[in-house]
ZANU-438903 format. One record per residue (C-alpha): x, y negated, z negated. Coordinates in pm, whole numbers, padded with zeros to 5 digits. Each point is the difference from the previous one (the first is absolute). Last residue first. Layout:
+--------+--------+--------+
:      X :      Y :      Z :
+--------+--------+--------+
:      X :      Y :      Z :
...
+--------+--------+--------+
***
This chain:
+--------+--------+--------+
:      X :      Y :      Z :
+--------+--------+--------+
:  08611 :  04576 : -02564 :
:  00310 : -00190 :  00160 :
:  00170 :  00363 : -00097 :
: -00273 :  00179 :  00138 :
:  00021 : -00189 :  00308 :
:  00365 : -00012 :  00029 :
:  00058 :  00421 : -00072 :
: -00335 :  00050 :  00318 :
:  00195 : -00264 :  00207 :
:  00308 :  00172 : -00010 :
: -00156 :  00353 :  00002 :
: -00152 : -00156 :  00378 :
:  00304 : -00070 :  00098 :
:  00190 :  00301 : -00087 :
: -00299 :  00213 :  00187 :
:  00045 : -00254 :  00309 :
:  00361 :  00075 : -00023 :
:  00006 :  00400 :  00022 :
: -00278 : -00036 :  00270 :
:  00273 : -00184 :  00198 :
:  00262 :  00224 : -00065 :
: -00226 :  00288 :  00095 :
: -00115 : -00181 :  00299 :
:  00419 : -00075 :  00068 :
:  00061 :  00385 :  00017 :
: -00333 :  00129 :  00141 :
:  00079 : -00159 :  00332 :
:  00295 :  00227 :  00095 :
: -00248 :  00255 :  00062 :
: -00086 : -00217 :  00330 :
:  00395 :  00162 :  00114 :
: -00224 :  00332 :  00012 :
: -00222 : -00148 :  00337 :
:  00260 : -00141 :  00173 :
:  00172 :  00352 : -00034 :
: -00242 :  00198 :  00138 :
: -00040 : -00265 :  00288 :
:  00368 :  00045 :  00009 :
: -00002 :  00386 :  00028 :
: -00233 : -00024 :  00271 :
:  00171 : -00234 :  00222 :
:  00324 :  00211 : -00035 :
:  00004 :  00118 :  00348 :
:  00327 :  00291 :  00006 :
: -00216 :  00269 :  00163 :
: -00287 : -00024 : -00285 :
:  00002 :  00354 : -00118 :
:  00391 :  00006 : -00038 :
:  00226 : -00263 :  00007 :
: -00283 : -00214 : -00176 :
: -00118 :  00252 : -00235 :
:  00376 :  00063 : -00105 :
:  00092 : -00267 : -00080 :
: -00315 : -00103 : -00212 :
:  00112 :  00298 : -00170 :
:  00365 : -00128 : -00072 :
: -00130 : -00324 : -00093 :
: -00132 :  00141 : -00302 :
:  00300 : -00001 : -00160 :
: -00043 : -00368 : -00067 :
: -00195 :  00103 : -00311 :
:  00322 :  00122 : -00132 :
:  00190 : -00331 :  00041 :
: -00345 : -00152 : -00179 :
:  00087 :  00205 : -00268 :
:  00398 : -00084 : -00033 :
: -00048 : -00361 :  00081 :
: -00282 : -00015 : -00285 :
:  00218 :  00186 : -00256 :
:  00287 : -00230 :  00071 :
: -00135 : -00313 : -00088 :
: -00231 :  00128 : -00288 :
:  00351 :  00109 : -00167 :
:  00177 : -00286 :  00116 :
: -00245 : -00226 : -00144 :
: -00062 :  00138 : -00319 :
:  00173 : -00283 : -00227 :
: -00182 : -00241 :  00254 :
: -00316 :  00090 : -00173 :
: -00284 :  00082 :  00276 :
: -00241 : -00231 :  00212 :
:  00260 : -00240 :  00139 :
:  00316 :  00133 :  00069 :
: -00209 :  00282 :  00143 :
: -00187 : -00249 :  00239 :
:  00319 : -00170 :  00112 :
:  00187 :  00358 :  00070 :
: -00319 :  00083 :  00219 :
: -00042 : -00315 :  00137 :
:  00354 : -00020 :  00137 :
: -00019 :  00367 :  00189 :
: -00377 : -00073 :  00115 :
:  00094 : -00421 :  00108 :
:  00333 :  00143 :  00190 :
: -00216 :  00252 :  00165 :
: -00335 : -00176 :  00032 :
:  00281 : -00258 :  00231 :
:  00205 :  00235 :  00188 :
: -00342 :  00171 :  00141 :
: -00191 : -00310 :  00065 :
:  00271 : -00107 :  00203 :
:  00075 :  00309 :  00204 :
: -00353 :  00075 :  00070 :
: -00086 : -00415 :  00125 :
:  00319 :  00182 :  00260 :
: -00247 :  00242 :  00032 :
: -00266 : -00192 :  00189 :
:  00203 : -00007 :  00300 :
: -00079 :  00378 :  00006 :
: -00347 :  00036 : -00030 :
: -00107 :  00330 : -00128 :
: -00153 : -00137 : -00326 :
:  00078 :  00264 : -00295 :
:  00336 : -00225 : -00077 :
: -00229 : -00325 : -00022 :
: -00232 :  00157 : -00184 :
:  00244 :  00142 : -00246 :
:  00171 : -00314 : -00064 :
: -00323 : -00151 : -00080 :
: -00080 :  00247 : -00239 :
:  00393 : -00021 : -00150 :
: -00072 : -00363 : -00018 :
: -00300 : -00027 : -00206 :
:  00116 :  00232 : -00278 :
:  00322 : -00195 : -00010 :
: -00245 : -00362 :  00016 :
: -00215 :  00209 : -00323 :
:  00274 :  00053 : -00184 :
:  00178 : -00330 :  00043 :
: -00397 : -00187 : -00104 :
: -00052 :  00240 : -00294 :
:  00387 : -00085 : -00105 :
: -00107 : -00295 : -00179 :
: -00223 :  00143 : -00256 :
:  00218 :  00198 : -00081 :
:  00258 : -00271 : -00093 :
: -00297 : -00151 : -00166 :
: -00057 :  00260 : -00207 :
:  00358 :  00102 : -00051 :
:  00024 : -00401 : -00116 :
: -00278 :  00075 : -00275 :
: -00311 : -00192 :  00030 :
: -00147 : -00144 : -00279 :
: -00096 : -00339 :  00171 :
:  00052 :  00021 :  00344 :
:  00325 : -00045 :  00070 :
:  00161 : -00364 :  00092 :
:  00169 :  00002 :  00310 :
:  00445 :  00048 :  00055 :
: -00081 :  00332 :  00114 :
: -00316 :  00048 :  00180 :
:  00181 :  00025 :  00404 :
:  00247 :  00278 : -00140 :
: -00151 :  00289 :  00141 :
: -00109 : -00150 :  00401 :
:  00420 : -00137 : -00041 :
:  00111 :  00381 : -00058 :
: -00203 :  00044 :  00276 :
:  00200 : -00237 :  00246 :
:  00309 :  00146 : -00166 :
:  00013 :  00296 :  00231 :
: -00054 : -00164 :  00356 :
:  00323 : -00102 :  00075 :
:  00211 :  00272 : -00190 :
: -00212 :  00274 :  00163 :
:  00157 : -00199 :  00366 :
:  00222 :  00286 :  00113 :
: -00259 :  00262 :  00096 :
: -00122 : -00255 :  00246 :
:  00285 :  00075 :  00197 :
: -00052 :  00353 :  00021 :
: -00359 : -00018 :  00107 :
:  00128 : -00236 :  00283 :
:  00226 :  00256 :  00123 :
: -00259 :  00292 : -00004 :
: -00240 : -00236 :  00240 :
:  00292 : -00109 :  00195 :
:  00128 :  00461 :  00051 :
: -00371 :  00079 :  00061 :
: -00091 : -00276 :  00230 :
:  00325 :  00109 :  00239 :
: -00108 :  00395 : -00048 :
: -00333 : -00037 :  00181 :
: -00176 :  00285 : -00191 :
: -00376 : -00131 :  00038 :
:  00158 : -00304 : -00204 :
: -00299 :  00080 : -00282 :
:  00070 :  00373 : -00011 :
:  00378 : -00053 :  00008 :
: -00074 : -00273 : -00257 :
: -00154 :  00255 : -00222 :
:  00188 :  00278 :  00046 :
:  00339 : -00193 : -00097 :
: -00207 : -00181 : -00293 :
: -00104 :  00327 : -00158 :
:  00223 :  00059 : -00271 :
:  00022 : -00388 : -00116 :
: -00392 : -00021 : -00001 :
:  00009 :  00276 : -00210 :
:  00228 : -00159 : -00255 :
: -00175 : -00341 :  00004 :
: -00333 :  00222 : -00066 :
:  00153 :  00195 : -00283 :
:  00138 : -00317 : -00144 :
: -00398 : -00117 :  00002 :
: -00119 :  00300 : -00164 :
:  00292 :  00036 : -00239 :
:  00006 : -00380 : -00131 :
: -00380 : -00039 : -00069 :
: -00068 :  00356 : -00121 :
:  00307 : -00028 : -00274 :
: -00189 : -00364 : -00099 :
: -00298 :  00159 : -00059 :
:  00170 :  00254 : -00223 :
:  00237 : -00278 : -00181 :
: -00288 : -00209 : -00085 :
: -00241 :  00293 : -00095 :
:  00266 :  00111 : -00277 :
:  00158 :  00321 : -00003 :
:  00355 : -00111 :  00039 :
: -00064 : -00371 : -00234 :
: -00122 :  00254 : -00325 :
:  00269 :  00249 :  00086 :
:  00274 : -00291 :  00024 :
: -00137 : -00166 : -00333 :
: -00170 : -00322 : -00060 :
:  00112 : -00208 : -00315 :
:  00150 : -00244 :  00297 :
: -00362 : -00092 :  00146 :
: -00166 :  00002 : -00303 :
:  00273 : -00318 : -00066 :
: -00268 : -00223 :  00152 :
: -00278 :  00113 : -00158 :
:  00170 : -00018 : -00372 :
:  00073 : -00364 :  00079 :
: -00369 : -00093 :  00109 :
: -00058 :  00036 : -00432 :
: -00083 :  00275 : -00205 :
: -00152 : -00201 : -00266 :
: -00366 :  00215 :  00001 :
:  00205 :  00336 :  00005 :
:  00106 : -00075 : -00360 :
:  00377 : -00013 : -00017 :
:  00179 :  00240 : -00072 :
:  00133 :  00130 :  00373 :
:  00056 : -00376 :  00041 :
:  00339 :  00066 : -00215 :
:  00101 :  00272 :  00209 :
: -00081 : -00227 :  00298 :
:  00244 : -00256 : -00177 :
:  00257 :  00268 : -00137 :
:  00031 :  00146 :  00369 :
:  00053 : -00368 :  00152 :
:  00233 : -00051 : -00231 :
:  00204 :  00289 :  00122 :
: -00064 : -00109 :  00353 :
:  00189 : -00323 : -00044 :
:  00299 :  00187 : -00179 :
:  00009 :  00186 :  00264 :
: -00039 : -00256 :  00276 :
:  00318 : -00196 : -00164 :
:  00172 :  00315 :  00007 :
: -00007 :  00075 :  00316 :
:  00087 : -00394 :  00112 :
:  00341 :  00036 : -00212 :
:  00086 : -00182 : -00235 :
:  00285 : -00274 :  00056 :
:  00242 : -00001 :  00284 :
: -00287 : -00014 :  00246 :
: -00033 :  00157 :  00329 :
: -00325 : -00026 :  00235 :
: -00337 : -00131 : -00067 :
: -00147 : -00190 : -00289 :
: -00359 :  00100 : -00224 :
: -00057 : -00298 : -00200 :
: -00411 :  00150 : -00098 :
: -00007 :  00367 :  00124 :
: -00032 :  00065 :  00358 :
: -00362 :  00169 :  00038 :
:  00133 :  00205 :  00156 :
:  00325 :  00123 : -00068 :
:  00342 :  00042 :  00133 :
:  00108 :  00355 : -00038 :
:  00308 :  00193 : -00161 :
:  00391 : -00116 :  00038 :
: -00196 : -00361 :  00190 :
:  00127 : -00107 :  00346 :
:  00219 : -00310 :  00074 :
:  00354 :  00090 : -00077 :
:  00035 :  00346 : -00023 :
: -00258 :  00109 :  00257 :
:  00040 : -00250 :  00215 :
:  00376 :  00013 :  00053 :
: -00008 :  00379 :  00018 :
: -00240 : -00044 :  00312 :
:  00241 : -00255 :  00145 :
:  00279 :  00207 : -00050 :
: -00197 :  00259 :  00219 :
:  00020 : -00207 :  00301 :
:  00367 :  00184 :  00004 :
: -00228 :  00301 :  00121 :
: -00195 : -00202 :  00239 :
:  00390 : -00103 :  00173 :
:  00079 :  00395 : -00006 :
: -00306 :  00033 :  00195 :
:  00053 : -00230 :  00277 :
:  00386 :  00121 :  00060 :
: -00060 :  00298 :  00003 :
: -00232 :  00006 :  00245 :
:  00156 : -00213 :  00190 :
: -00006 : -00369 :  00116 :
:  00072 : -00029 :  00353 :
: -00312 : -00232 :  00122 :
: -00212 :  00333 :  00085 :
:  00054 :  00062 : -00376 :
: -00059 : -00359 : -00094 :
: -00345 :  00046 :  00108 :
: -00050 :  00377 : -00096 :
:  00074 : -00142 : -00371 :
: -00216 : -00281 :  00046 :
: -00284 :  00263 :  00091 :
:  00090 :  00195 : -00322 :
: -00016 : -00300 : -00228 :
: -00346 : -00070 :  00166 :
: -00125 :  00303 : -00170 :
:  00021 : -00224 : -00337 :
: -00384 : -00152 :  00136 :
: -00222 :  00210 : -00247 :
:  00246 : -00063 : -00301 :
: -00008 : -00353 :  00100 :
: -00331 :  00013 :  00021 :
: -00068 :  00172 : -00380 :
:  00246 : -00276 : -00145 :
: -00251 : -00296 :  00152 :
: -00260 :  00243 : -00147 :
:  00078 : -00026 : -00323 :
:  00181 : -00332 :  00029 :
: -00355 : -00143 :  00108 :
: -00146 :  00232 : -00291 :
:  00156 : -00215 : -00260 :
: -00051 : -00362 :  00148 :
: -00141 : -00212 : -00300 :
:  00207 :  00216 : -00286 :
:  00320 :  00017 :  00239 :
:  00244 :  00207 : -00272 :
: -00237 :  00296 :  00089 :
:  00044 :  00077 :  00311 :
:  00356 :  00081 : -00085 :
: -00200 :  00325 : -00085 :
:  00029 :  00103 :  00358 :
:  00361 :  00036 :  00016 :
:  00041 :  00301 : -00230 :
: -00256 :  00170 :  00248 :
:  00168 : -00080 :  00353 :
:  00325 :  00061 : -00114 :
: -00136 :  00337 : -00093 :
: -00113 :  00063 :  00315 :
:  00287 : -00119 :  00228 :
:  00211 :  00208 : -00239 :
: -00218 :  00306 :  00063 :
: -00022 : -00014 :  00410 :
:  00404 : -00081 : -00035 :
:  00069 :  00326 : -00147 :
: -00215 :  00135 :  00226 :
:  00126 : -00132 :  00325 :
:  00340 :  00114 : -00107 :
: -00134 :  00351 : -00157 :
: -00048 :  00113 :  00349 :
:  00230 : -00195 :  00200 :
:  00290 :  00188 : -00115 :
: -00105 :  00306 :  00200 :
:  00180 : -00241 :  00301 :
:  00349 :  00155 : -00096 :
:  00181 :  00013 :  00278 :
: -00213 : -00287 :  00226 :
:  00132 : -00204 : -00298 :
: -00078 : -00102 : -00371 :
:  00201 : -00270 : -00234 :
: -00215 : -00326 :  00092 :
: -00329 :  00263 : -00067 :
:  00111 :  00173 : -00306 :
:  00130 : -00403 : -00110 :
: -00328 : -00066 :  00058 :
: -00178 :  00243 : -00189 :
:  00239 : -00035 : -00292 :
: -00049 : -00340 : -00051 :
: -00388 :  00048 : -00031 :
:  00007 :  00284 : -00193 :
:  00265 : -00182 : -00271 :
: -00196 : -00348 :  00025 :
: -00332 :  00154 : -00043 :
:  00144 :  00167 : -00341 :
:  00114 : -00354 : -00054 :
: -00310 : -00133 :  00004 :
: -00230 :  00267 : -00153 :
:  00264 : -00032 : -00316 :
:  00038 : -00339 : -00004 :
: -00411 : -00105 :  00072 :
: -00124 :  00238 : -00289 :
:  00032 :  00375 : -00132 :
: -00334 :  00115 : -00090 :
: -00218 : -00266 :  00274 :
:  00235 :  00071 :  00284 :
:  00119 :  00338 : -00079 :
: -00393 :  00043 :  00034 :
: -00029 : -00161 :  00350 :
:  00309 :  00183 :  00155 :
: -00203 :  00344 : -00062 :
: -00339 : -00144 :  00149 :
:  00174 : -00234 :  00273 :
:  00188 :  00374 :  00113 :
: -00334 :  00071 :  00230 :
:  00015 : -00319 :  00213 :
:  00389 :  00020 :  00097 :
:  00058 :  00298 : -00032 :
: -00256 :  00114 :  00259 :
:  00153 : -00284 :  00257 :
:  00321 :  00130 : -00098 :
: -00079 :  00383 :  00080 :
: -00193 : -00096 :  00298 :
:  00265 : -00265 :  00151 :
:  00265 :  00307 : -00024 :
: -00255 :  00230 :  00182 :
: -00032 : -00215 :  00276 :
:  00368 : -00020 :  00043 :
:  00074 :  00390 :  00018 :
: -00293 :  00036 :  00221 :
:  00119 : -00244 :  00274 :
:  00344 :  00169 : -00022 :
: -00189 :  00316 :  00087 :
: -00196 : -00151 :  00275 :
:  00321 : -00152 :  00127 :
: -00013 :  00168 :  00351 :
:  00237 : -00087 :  00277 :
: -00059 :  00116 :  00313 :
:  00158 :  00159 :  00293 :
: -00214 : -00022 :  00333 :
: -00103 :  00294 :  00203 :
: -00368 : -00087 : -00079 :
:  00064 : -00001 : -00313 :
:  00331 :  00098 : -00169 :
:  00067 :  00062 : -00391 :
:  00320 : -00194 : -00145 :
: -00037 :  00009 : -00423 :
:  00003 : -00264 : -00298 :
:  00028 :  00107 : -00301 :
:  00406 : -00076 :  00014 :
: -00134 : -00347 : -00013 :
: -00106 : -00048 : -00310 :
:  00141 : -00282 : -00085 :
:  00163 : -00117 :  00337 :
:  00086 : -00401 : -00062 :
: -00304 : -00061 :  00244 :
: -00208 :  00162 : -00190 :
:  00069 : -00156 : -00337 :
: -00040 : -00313 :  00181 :
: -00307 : -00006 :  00174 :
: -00142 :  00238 : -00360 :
:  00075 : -00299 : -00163 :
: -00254 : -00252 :  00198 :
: -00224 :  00291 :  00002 :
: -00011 :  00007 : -00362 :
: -00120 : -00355 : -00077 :
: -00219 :  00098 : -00243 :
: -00323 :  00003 :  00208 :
:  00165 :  00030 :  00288 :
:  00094 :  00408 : -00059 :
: -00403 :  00061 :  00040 :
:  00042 : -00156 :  00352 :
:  00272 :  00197 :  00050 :
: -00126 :  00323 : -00074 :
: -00246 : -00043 :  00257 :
:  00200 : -00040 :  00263 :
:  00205 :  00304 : -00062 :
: -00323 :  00197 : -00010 :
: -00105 : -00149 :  00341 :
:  00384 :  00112 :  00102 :
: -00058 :  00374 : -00145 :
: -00323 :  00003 :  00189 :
:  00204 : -00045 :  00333 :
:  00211 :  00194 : -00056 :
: -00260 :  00302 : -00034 :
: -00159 : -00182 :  00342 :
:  00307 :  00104 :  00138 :
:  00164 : -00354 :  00113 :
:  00126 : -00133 :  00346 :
: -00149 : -00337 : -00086 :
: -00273 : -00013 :  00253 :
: -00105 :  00345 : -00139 :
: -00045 : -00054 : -00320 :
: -00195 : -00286 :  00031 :
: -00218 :  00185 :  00278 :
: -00063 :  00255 : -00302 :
: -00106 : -00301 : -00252 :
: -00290 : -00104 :  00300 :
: -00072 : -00243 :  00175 :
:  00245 : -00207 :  00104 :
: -00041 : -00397 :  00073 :
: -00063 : -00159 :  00320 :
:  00282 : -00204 :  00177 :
: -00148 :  00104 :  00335 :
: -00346 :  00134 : -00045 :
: -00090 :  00355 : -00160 :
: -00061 :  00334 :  00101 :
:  00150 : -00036 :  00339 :
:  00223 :  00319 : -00019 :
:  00284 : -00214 :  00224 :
: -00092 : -00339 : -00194 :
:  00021 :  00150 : -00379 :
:  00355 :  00199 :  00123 :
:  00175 : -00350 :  00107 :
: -00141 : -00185 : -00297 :
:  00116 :  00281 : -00242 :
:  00353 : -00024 :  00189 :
: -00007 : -00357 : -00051 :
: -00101 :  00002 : -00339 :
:  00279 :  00250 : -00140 :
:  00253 : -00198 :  00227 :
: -00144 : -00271 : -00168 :
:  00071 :  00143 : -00364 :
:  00358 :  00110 :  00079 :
:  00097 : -00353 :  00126 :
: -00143 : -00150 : -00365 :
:  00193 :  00336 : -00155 :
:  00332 : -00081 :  00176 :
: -00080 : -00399 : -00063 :
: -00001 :  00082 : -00405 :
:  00275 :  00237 :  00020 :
:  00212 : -00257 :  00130 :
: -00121 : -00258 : -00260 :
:  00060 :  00235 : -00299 :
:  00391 :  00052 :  00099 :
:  00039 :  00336 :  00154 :
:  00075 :  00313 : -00253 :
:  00143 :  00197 :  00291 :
: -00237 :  00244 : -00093 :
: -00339 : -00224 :  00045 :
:  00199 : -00161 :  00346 :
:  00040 :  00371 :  00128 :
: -00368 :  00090 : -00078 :
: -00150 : -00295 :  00212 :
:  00209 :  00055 :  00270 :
: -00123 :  00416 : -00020 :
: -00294 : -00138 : -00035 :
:  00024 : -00187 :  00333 :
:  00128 :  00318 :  00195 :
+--------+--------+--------+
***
């Protein structure tokens, strides 16, 4: 009788707050009829909690099949949160799409509604965008660096436009159309997110702060879908929302013809570099003209006795290197370990927080659904804590450098302490998450949002900084791509916990704890890197004093 309430208010398409107090009234009915049953068999107190996942099952009225589906369905939500998916999955839901998957099937004598299917059909649209979205960095970062900012930009424009206006023009009738929607917008977000990085570089003293100040507001953009849910359940429609983001565009076209470079903006920034439109000559080929007598000046040094090659030479060995040379270097190895071990860890952790806090909340639904909530929420504040690390990398500019030390040196040389403080984090992280206490998962939550906006901005920061910024986009995207295959291994940890470990995951994160101390070996090697420059400083002084 009550789901059959419940179930008339879903189809009606009630307003949010009447399905809200039908669930709340549906959940302690559920309760009271556990309570009821608990007292008459005696197993527990009054007001005790259930057992078992089968007495679950059966309080609700559910197969325990069903029931499995719904655990699923919980999980996949928490994974959606991360990008803001679940706040447009609410609404795409509750406009139909995919609805004609769903199907009546009775229980108990009672007809009902299953949207397993429909469930599916949405899960596997996040997967294909969420995949795009890592693996197609590689591709997107070599049209980057070959092409420049115009072409990257407004081929980001074009995918991104188009996704939304898929999405503002789509239906119930033709729901396929969210497919290459979220895609198209999954690769315009990312190549926004690469031609925008290099603005870094007009803020000499603060460079990796914008780095990673760009990098959180990439991480935090899944707000935009929880505003559009808001103003949904306000009156606002679909359509409405996302035809609005698509006349955002103008703003995008704005920037990129008016304020962005045709090809790059370099680093270092040659000597009277401006920014934005001139009527004169243009910035691109100011910079060429700059880098041509650049060429003829290291030519030039190329004839010179190797006893007058002067600090000069060192510091433009860093733009002589090649992409080869910079792909199979130690730096960019180390640095491949550091960003997939700990990214596999975050990812993990995502997977198995529904088991988790069930384990932790001894299945008490209530604890569950605020512990879930308040993992959302701090999904939202990447912006907040991103440029704190960006600030750790650019605490030595504006001091004196040691004497013969090259900037990348001493940018290096700064990002030992950010490396290290990631490194730190994700262990910490990982204690807390292996620790079955459940208040002490909300410390979780923080920690968790916070190495993640410091790994994502460190590891575009620490690129920017240890390889030419002409090969950027390449290195960029080939470390997204790789570490977005290392994540793969998720699937077997998966597994091992649904399977031979009955849904505990304790094991698998004391595994885990122990690989993210791998990370480690990225900022020793950078700091073994720097003592050896050091001490070849002072060898080239004293023989020179000598």
């Amino acid at each position: 009788m009550f789901d059959a309430e419940v179930n008339k208010l879903l189809l009606r398409k009630s307003s949010v707050a009447e399905i809200c107090a039908g669930l709340n009234a549906y959940k302690q009915h559920l309760l009271s009829v556990a309570e009821s049953v608990l007292e008459e068999e005696g197993s527990v107190k009054m007001g005790g909690k259930r057992n078992t996942e089968v007495e679950d099952s059966e309080d609700t009225g559910e197969t325990p099949q069903l029931f499995e589906k719904r655990k699923e369905e919980w999980k996949k939500q928490e994974k959606w949160a991360v990008f803001g998916w679940a706040s447009l999955v609410f609404v795409l839901k509750t406009e139909g799409y995919f609805r004609s998957l769903c199907v009546n099937i009775t229980i108990n004598g009672t007809a009902v509604e299953d949207c397993s299917r429909q469930d599916e059909q949405l899960s596997l649209i996040f997967t294909i965008a969420s995949f795009m979205n890592n693996f197609l960095t590689l591709p997107n970062g070599f049209l980057f660096d070959h092409f420049g900012t115009t072409v990257a930009r407004l081929l980001g424009i074009s995918v991104y436009t188009a996704g939304m206006l898929l999405i503002g023009f789509s239906s119930p009738v033709n729901s396929i159309l969210l497919f290459p929607a979220l895609s198209f917008i999954a690769v315009g977000g990312i190549l926004f997110l690469v031609t925008n990085i290099q603005v870094g570089n007009l803020f000499g003293k603060h460079r990796s702060t914008i780095i990673t100040l760009y990098n959180g507001a990439f991480d935090s953009s899944s707000a935009v879908f929880l505003i559009i849910k808001f103003l949904y359940e306000y009156g606002v429609s679909l359509r409405g929302s996302f035809l609005f983001l698509t006349c955002c565009s103008v703003i995008h076209l704005f920037r990129t013809f008016v304020l962005m470079p045709r090809t790059h903006i370099p680093y270092p920034l040659p000597e009277n570099y401006t920014y934005g439109m001139d009527c004169g000559v243009t910035r691109d080929y100011a910079v060429a003209k700059i880098e041509e007598k650049n060429i003829q000046t290291s030519q030039a040094e190329e004839e010179m006795p190797s006893e007058g090659t002067s600090l000069q030479g060192q510091n433009t060995e860093k733009m002589e290197r090649s992409f080869k040379s910079c792909l199979l270097s130690w730096f960019f190895l180390w640095h491949l370990l550091w960003l997939s071990v700990m990214q596999l860890r975050h990812y993990l952790f995502i997977g198995t927080l529904n088991p988790m806090l069930n384990h932790f909340a001894a299945g008490d639904p209530g604890l569950v659904s605020r512990y879930t909530n308040a993992f959302a929420f701090t999904q939202l504040c990447g912006i907040l804590c991103a440029p704190w690390n960006g600030l750790i990398m650019d605490r030595h500019k504006g001091k004196q450098r040691e004497q013969g030390q090259s900037e990348q040196e001493a940018d290096l040389k700064a990002a030992i302490l950010s490396l290290s403080l990631t490194a730190l984090q994700c262990v910490l992280f990982s204690v807390c998450a292996a620790t079955p206490i459940l208040p002490l998962q909300y410390l979780t939550f923080i920690l968790q949002v916070l190495n993640r906006s410091f790994l994502y901005g460190g590891n575009a920061a620490f690129i920017s900084v240890a390889f030419p910024s002409v090969h950027f986009g390449k290195l960029f995207g080939t470390v997204m791509a790789l570490s977005a295959v290392v994540s793969l291994l998720q699937y077997p940890c998966f597994t091992l916990i649904k399977g031979p470990l009955g849904g505990d995951p304790l094991y698998v994160n004391i595994g885990l704890t122990i690989l993210s101390l791998l990370a480690f070996i990225n900022p020793l090697y950078v700091y073994l890197y720097c003592r050896r420059q050091a001490a070849q400083r002072a060898s080239s002084n004293k023989s020179a004093s000598s």
